[in-house]
Each structure stands twice: as C-alpha cells, then as structure tokens.
C-alpha positions as CSV (number, residue, x, y, z in Angstrom):
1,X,2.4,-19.7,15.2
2,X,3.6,-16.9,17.5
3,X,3.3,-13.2,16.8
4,X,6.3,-11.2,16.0
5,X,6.8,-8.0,16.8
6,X,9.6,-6.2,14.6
7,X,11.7,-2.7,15.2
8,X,12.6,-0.8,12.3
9,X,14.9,1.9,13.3
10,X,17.1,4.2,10.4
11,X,18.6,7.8,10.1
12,X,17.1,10.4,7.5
13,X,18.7,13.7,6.0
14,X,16.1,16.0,5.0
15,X,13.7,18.2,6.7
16,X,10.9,16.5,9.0
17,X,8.4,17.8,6.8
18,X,10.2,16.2,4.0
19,X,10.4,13.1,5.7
20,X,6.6,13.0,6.7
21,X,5.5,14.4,2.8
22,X,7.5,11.0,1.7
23,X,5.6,8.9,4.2
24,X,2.3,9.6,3.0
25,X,2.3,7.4,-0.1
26,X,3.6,4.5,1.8
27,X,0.7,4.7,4.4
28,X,-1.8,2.5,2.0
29,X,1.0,0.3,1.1
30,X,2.4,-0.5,4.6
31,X,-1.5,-0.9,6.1
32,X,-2.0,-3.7,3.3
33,X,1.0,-5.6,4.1
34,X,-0.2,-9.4,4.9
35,X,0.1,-10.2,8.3
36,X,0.8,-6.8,9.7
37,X,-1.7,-6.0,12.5
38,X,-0.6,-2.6,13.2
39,X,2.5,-0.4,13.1
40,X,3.5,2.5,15.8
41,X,5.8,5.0,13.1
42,X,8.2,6.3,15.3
43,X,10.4,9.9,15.3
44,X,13.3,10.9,17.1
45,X,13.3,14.8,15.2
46,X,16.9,15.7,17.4
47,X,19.0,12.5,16.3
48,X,17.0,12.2,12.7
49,X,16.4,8.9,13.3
50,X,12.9,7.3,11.8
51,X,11.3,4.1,11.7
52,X,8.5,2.1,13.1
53,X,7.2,-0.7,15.6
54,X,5.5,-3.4,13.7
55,X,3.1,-6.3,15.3
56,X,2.5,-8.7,12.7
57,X,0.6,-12.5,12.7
58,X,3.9,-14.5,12.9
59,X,7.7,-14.4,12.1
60,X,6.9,-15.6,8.1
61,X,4.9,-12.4,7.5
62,X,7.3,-10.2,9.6
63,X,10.5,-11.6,7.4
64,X,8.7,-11.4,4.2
65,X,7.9,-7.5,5.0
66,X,11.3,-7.2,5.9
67,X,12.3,-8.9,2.5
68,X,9.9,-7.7,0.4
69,X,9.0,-4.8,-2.1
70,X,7.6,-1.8,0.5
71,X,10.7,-2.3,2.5
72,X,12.9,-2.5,-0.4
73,X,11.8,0.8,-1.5
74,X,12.6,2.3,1.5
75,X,15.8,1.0,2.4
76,X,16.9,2.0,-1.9
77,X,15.9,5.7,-0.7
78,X,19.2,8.0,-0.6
79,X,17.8,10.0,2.2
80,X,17.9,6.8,4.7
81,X,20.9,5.3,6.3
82,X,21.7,2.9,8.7
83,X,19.1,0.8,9.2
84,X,18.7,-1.6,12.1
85,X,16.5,-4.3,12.1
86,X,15.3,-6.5,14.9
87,X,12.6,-9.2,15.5
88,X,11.3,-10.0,19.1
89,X,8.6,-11.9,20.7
90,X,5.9,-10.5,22.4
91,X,5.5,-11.2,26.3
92,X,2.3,-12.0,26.3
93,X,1.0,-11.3,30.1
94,X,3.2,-8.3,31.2
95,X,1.9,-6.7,28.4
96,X,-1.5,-7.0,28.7
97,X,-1.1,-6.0,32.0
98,X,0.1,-2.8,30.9
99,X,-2.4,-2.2,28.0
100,X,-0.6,-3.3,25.2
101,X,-2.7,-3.4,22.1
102,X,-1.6,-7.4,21.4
C-alpha cells in the first residue's frame, strides 16, 4: 500500500476567530483518525476559504476519513460551503529532497 495524501479545501462565513473557536474540539478527534499521520490546517483569512492537507497510511484510510463521522460533521456545518476534495500520491524522491515530512 501507498500513502495518500488528501486536500481538503472549503469556504466559511463567520469571523476567523469563530472559525478557529470551532476547530478546537475537532483537534482530538482529527489527531485520532486511523491512518492519518499528520495534517497541515490550512487558512486563506482574505478569500475565507479553510481546510487542511492530510498525509494518511494509504488510500483506504484517506477515503474512510473522507466518508466517515469527523468529516461528516464538518461538511453538515452551515457555516461551510463548497467543499473540494482531492486525493494525490505522494512523489516520493522530489519530496524528500525538499524536506517534506513523508
């Protein structure tokens, strides 16, 4: 098995504050995800746009995040929109070359 990394990218409509108040309780929950080594959360404050970078053990544990309960509980929050959701392979050598933390 291969490791997977996934990009989570979505808008939000409250306050940054807000939005980083909400993320605390998910912390513990998103840490304990099987198969998730580590995750970069992402911000882009001007275009409210939120998400994250994910590196997980393989493709099965990335598409049961994806599928499963912590995610659902985002994606049923009425302060996110648009979601986007894409699953990529790592490249292995360039990246370690560049200090990647694979």
């Amino acid at each position: 098995m291969s490791k997977k990394i996934l990009e989570v990218k979505f808008h939000y409509s409250v306050s940054t504050p807000e939005l980083e108040a909400g993320a605390e309780p998910l912390i513990n929950q998103v840490a304990n995800v099987p198969g998730l080594i580590w995750k970069i959360w992402i911000l882009n404050e001007r275009d409210q746009i939120t998400g994250g970078i994910y590196y997980f053990e393989d493709e099965e544990d990335a598409r049961a995040y994806v599928d499963g309960p912590v995610f659902a509980q985002i994606k049923g929050s009425p302060v996110f929109s648009d979601f986007q959701v894409k699953m990529f392979d790592p490249m292995d050598r360039p990246s370690q070359s560049t200090r990647a933390p694979l």
